[in-house]
C-alpha positions as CSV (number, residue, x, y, z in Angstrom):
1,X,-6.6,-39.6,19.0
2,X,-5.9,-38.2,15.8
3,X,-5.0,-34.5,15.4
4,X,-7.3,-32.0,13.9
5,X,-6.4,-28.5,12.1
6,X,-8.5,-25.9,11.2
7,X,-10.2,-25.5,8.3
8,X,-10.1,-21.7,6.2
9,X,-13.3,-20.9,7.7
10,X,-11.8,-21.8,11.6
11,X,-13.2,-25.3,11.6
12,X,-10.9,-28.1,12.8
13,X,-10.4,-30.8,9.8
14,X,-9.0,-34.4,10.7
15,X,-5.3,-34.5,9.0
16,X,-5.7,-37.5,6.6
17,X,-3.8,-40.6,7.4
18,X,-0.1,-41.6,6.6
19,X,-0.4,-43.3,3.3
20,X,1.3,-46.6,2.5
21,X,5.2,-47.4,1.9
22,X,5.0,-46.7,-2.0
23,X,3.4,-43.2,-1.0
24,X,6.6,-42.3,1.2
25,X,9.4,-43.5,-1.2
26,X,7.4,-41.1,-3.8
27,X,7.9,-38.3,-0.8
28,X,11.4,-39.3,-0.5
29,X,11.8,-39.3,-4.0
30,X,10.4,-35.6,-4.2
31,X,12.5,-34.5,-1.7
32,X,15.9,-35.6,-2.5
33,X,15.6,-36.0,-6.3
34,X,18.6,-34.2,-6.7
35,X,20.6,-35.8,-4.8
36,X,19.9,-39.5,-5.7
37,X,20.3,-38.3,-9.6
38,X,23.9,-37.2,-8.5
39,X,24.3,-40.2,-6.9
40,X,23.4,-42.5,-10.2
41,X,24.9,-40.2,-12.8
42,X,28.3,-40.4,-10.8
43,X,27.9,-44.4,-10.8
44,X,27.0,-44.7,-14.4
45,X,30.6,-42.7,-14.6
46,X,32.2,-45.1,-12.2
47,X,31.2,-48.0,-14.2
48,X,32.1,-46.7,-17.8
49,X,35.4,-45.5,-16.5
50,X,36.1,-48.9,-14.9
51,X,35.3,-50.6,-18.6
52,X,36.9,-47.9,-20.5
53,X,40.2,-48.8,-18.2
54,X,40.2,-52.5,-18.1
55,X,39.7,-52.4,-21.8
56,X,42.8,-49.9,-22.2
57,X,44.5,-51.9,-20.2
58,X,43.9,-55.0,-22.1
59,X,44.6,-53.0,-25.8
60,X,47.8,-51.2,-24.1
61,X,49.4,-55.0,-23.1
62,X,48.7,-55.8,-26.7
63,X,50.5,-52.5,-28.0
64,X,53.3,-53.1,-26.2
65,X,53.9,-56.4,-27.0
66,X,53.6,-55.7,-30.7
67,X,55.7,-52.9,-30.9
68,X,58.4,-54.9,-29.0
69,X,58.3,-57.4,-31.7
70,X,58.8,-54.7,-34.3
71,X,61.8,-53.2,-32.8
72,X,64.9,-54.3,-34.0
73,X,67.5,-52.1,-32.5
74,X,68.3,-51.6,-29.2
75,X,67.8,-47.7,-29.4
76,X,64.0,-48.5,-30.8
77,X,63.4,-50.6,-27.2
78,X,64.4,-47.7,-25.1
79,X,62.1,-45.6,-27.4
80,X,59.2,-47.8,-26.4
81,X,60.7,-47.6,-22.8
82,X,60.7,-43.7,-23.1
83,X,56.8,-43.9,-24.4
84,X,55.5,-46.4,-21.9
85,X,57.4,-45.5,-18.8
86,X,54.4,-45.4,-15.9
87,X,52.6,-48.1,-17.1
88,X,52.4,-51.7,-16.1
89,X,53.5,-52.9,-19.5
90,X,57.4,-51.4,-19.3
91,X,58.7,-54.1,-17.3
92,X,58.6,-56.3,-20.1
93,X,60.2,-53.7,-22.3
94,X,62.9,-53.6,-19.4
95,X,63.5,-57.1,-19.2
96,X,63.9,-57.6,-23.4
97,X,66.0,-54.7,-23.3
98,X,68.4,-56.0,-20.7
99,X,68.0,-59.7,-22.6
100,X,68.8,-58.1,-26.0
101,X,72.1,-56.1,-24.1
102,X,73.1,-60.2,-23.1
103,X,72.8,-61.5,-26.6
104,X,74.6,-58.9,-28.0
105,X,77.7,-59.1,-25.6
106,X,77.1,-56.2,-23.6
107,X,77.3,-58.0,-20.6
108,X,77.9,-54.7,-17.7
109,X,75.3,-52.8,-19.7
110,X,73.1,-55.9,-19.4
111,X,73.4,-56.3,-15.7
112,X,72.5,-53.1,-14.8
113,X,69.1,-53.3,-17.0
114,X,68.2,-56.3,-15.2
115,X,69.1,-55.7,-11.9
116,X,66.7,-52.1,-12.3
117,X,64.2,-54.8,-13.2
118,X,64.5,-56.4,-10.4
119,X,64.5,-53.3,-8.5
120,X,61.4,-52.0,-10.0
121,X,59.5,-55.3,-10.7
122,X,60.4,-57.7,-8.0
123,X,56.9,-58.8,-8.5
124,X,56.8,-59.2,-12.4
125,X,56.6,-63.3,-13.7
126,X,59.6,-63.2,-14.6
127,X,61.2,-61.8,-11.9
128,X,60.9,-65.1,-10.6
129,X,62.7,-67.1,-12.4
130,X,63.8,-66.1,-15.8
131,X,65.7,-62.8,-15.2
132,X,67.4,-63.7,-11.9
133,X,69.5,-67.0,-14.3
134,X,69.7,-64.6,-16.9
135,X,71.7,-62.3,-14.3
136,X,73.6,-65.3,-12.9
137,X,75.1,-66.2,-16.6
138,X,76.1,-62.4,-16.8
139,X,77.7,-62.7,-13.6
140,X,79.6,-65.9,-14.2
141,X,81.3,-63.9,-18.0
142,X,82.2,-61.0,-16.2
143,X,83.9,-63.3,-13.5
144,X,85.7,-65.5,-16.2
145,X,86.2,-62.0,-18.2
146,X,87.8,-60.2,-15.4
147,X,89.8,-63.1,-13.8
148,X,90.8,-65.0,-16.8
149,X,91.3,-62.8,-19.8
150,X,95.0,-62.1,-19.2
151,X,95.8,-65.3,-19.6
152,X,93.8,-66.1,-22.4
153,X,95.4,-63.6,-24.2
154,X,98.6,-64.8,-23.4
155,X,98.2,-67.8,-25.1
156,X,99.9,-67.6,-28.8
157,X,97.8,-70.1,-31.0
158,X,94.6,-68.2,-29.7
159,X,92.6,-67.3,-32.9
160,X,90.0,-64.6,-31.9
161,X,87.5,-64.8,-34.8
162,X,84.1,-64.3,-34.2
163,X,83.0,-66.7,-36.5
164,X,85.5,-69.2,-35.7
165,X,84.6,-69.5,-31.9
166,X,81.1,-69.3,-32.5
167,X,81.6,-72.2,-34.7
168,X,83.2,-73.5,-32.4
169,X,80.8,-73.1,-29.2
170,X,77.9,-74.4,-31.1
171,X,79.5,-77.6,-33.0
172,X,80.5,-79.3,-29.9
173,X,76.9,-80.5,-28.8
174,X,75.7,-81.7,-32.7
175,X,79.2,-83.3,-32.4
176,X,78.1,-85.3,-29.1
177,X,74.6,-86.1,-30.9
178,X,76.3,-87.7,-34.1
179,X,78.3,-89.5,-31.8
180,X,76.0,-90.9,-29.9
181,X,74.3,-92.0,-33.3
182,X,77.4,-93.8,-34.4
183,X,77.9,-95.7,-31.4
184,X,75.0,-97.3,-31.9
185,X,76.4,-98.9,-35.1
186,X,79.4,-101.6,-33.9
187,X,80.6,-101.4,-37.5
188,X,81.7,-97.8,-37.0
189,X,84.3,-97.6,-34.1
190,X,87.1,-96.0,-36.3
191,X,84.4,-93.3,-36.8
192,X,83.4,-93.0,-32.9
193,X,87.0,-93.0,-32.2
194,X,87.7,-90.5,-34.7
195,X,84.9,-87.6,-33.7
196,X,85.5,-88.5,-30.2
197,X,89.6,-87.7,-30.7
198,X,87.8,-84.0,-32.5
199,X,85.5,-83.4,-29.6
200,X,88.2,-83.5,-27.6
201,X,90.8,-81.1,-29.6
202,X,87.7,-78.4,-30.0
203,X,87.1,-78.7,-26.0
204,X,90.9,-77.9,-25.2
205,X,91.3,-75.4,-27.6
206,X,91.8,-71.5,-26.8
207,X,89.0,-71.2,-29.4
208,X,86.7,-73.4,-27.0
209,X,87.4,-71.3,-23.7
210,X,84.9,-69.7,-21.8
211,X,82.5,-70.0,-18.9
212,X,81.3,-73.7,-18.3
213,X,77.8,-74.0,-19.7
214,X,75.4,-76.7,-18.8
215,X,73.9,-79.2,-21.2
216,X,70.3,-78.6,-22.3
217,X,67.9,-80.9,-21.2
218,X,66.0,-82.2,-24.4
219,X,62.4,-84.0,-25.2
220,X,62.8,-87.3,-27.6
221,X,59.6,-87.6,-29.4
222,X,58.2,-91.2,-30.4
223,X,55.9,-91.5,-33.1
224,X,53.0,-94.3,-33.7
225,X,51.3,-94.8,-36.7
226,X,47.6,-96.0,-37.4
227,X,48.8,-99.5,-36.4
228,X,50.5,-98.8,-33.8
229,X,54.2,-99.2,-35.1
230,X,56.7,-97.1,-34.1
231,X,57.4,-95.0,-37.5
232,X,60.1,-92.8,-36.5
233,X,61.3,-90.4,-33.4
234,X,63.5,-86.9,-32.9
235,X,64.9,-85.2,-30.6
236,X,64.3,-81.4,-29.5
237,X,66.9,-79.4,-27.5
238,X,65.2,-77.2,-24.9
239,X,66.8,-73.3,-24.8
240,X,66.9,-73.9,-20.8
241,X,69.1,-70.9,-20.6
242,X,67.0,-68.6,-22.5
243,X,63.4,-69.8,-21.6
244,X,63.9,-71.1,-18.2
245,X,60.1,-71.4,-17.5
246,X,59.3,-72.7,-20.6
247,X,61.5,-75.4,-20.3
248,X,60.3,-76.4,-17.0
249,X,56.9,-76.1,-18.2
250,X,57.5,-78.8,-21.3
251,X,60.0,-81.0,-19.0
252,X,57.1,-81.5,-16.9
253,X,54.4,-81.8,-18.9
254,X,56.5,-84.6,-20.8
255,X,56.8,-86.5,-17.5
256,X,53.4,-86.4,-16.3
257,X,52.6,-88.3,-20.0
258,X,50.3,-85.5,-21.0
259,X,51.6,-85.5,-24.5
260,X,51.2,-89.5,-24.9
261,X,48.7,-90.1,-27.3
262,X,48.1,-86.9,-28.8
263,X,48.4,-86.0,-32.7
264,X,50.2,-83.1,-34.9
265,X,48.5,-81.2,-37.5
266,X,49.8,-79.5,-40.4
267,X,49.3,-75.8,-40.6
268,X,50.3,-72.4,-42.3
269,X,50.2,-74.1,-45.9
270,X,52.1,-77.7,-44.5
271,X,55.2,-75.1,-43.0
272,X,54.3,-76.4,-39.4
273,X,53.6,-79.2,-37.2
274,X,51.4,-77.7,-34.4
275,X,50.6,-80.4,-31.5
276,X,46.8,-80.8,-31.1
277,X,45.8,-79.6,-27.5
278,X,44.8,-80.6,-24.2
279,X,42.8,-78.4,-22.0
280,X,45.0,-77.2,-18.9
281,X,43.7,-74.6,-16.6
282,X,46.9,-72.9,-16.5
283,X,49.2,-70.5,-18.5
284,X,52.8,-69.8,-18.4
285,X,54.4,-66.2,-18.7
286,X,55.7,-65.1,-21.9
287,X,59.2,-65.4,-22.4
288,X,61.3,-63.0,-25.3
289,X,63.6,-64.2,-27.2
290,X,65.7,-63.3,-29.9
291,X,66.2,-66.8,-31.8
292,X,65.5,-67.1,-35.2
293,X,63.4,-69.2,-36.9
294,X,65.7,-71.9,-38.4
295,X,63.7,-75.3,-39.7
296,X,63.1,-77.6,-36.9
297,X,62.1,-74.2,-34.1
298,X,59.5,-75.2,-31.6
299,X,57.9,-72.1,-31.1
300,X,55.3,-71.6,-28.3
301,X,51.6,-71.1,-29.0
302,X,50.4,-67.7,-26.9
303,X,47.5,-66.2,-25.8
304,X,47.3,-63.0,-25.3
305,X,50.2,-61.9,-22.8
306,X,51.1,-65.7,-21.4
307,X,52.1,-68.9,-23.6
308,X,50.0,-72.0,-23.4
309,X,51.8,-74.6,-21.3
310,X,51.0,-77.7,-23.5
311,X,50.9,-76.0,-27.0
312,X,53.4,-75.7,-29.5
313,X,54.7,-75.3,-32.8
314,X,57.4,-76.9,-34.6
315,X,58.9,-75.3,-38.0
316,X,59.2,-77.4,-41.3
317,X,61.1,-75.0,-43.0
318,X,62.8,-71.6,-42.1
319,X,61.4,-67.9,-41.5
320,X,62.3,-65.2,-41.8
321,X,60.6,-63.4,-38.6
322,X,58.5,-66.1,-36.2
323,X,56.7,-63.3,-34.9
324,X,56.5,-62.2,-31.0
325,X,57.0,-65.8,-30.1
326,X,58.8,-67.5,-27.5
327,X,61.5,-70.0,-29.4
328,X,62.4,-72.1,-27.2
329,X,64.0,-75.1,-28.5
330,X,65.3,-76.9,-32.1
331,X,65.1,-80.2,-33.6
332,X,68.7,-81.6,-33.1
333,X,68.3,-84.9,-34.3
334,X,66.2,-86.4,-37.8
335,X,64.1,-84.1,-38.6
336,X,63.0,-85.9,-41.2
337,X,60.8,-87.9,-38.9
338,X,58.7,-85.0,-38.3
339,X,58.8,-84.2,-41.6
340,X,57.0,-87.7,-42.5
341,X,54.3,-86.9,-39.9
342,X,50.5,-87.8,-41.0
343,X,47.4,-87.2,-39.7
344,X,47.1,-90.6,-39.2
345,X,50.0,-90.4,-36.7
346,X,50.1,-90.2,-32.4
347,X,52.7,-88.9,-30.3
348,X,53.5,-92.8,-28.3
349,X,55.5,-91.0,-25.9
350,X,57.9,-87.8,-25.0
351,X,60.4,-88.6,-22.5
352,X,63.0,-86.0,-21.2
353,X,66.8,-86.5,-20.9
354,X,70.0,-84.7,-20.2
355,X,68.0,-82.6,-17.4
356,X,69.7,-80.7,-14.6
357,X,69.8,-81.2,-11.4
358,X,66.8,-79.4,-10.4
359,X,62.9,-79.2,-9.9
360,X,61.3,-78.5,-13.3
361,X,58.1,-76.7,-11.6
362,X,57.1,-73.7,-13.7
363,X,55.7,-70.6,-12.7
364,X,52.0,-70.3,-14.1
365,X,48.8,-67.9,-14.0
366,X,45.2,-68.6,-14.2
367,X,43.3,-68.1,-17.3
């Protein structure tokens, strides 16, 4: 029974009926305007605060990485560490500085960068793999500095020129190549005999003393032409040492044949060979380094803050600054093949050799 009021004049008036759902979200509406227009203004500021940070972070990664690639002392590093310390982005900074303290010979300073990486980043990329071998080559020279320097210094013929025992550290495996060239030619023995007799005197000389290094593994490229004769091949030694990930990244990507049949093009006015792509739903972490770029480099293509797994670069001739690049391997043997490389041309095959004795399984990210 509906409920009746009074009208002005004392009458009871039937009190209308409830109206229909639109009618009491209006009511609603009129009665807690204010607070549903708080409610939207402070999610309109939500949202633009979560683009506005996103895209800061995504401008600040870039930042970074450029001003890394433009600082060429150390004491300009730990300025960018200085600037960026709090963000995300100064664990990279970390991690080149500590590289860049290895490179340079400061091997305790070096350690103690990296191992406050380590500290402060165990979850970084390369935390994973990269830093920790890095840290295990600086732990192996101190060991051989500390144990065996006495006695290296003891020895009288020692000749401690810098130029000299580079020379003499880097000779020894383009040495082994050439040798393995001649042997290949029965005509040459006294020559085989010869370098290997010189191989031997460098390795047992004071000037070749130091920690044991392990061979690089390399890549040997085989070349098709149009008709599908084998036109020429070369070989590329993998920087294992310095781009660990990278390395395992091309070692396997070589031996699952995904390079077989693909083509080079020439780009950046015919001073590079870039190989064409294959789509992979994967990328790798960026690795620094501080190589140069000498003529035969294979630089890594990137995008944005990783490196593309299957994508590279190789350099024709030299340059002066290969950008904010990984380099992570050189053309050790006829370059001139690559040189010679048409359009017309397909990758037969990449095989890998001299590899270590372990997994090559690189860390990678999605996309």
């Amino acid at each position: 029974m509906a409920v009746k009021e009074k009208d002005p004049k004392g009458a009871e008036a039937p009190v209308p009926p409830a109206g229909g759902w639109f009618d009491r979200l209006d009511e609603f509406g009129q009665k807690h305007a204010r607070i549903i227009l708080t409610v939207s203004a402070g999610l309109i500021v939500l949202t633009v605060l979560i683009i506005a940070n996103t895209a800061y972070k995504s401008s600040l990664a870039d930042r970074v990485a450029r001003d890394i690639s433009k600082a060429a002392t150390l004491d300009a590093l730990k300025e960018l560490e200085d600037r960026y310390a709090g963000t995300e982005e100064v664990a990279l900074i970390r991690a080149t500085i500590g590289i860049r303290l290895y490179n340079e010979g400061k091997l305790v300073e070096a350690k103690k960068k990296l191992e406050e990486f380590m500290e402060k980043h165990s979850g970084h990329a390369l935390a994973l793999r990269a830093v920790p071998q890095t840290l295990q080559a600086i732990s192996d020279n101190l060991k051989f500095e500390n144990e065996q320097k006495d006695a290296i210094l003891a020895v009288p013929s020692l000749e401690t020129h810098p130029i000299k025992s580079v020379k003499y550290r880097t000779e020894i495996p383009r040495l082994r190549e050439k040798l393995e060239e001649l042997k290949k030619n029965p005509e040459r023995k006294e020559e085989v005999a010869a370098l290997e007799r010189e191989i031997e005197r460098r390795l047992n000389s004071p000037l070749g003393i130091g920690p044991t290094k392990l061979p690089h593994p390399q890549l040997v490229f085989r070349i098709k032409d149009k008709e599908g004769k084998e036109k020429g091949r070369f070989t590329v030694e993998l920087f294992e040492d310095e781009a660990p990930n990278t390395t395992a990244a091309l070692v396997e990507l070589a031996e699952k044949k995904h390079f077989d049949g693909l083509k080079f093009t020439l780009v950046a006015t015919d001073e590079r060979l870039q190989v064409a792509p294959k789509a992979l739903d994967y990328l790798i972490p960026f690795e620094p380094t501080t190589r140069e770029g000498l003529s035969g480099s294979l630089i890594m293509v990137r995008q944005g803050d990783h490196n593309l797994p299957g994508e590279f670069q190789i350099l024709l001739k030299s340059v002066d600054a290969p950008g904010d690049v990984t380099v992570c391997g050189i053309v050790t043997a006829d370059l001139d093949a690559a040189r010679k490389i048409t359009a017309d041309d397909t990758i037969e095959a990449v095989t890998a050799e001299k590899k270590r004795s372990h997994e090559y399984k690189p860390q990678t990210v999605k996309p």
